[in-house]
N, C-alpha and C positions, 0 to 999 in steps of 0.2 A: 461488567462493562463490555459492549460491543464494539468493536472498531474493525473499520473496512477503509480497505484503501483502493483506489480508483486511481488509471491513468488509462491511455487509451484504447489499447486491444488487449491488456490483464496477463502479459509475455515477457513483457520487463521489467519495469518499475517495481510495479503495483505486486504482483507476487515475492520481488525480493524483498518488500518491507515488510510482508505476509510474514515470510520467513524466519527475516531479521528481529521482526518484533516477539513472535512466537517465543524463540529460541532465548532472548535476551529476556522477556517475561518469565520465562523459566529456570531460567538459572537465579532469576530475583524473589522467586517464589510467588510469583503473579498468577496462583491454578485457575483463577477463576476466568479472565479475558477471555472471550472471546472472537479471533483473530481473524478478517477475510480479505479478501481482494476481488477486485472485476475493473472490468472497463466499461470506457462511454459506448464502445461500437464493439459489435459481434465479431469484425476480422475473424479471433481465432479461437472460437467457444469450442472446449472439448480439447482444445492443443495442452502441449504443456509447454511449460516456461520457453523461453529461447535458448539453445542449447549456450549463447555466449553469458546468460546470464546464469545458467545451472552450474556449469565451467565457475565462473568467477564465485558464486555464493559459496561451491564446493570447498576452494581453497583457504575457505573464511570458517568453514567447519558448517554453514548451515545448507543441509537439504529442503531445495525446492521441485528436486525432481519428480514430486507425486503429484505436486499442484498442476490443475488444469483450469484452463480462460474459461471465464463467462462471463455476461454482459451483466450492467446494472439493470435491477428490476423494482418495481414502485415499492415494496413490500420490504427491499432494503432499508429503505426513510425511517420505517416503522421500526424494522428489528435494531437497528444499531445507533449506538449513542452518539457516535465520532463518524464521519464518512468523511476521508481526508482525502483532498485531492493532489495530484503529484504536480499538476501545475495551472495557472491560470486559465488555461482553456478546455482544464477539465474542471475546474471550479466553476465556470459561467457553464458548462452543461448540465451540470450537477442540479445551479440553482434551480436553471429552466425546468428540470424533473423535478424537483421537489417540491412537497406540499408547502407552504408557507408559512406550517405549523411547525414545523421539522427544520426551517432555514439555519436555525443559532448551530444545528449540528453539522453542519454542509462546511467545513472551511479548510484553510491549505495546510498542507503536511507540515510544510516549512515557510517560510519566508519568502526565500527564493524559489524557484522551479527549480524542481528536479530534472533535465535533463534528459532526455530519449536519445540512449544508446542505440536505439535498432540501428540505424543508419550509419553508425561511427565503425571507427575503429574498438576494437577489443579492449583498449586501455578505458574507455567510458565508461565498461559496465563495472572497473574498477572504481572509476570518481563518483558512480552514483551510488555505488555500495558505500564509501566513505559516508556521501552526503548521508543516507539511509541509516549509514550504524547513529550516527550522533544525531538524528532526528529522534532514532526510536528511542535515546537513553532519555534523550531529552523528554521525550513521554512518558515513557515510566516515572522518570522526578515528577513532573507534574502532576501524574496520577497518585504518586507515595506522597506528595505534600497536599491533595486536595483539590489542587487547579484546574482536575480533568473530572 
């Protein structure tokens, strides 16, 4: 299985659940997933995460300090099974790129939005890490029971 996850310049969210999911499909024995991230908008193609979000994942024991931003590309649609979006307004960009063949795979990471820390203070990119651990376990169950 392919899963990408998508929020809007690929610095915050969207890499730490990159990370999150990785690391927590590995120790589950998940070898085969294949894990990515990007954003709706170019912003910061080639950056690497935000140093408040590398800081906070750190203390959590996961490494996202090698991952770098890039944008979504039409050829995403194709490769990955899951393209989950961190929040409602990356979900309605999502759809607008997507072929209409590929829509059932285009849907939200969570429920609620996830939260964009850029702007915050530092305690954020702890509530999204939270929000982020318990989405991705959440995933993994669904995938170990068939739902994914």
């Amino acid at each position: 299985m392919h899963i990408l996850f998508v929020c809007t310049g690929n610095i915050c969210r969207s890499p730490t659940a990159e990370g999150v999911l990785r690391a927590r499909a590995r120790a589950r024995g998940f070898d085969d997933l294949v894990i990515d991230s990007a954003g709706t908008h170019g912003y910061h193609v080639g950056e690497p995460p935000d140093h408040r979000a590398v800081e906070a994942a750190a203390r959590r024991g996961y490494d996202i300090s090698g991952l770098r931003a890039r944008k979504v590309r039409a050829a995403d649609f194709q490769l990955f099974d899951l393209v989950l979006a961190m929040d409602q307004g990356h979900l309605r960009a999502l759809r607008k790129l997507c072929p209409q063949a590929r829509q059932e795979n285009v849907v939200p990471f969570l429920t609620a939005d996830v939260p964009d820390p850029y702007y915050g203070a530092a305690r954020g990119f702890e509530e999204v890490l939270d929000m982020i651990e318990a989405g991705c376990d959440r995933l993994l169950e669904d995938i170990e029971a068939g739902k994914r």
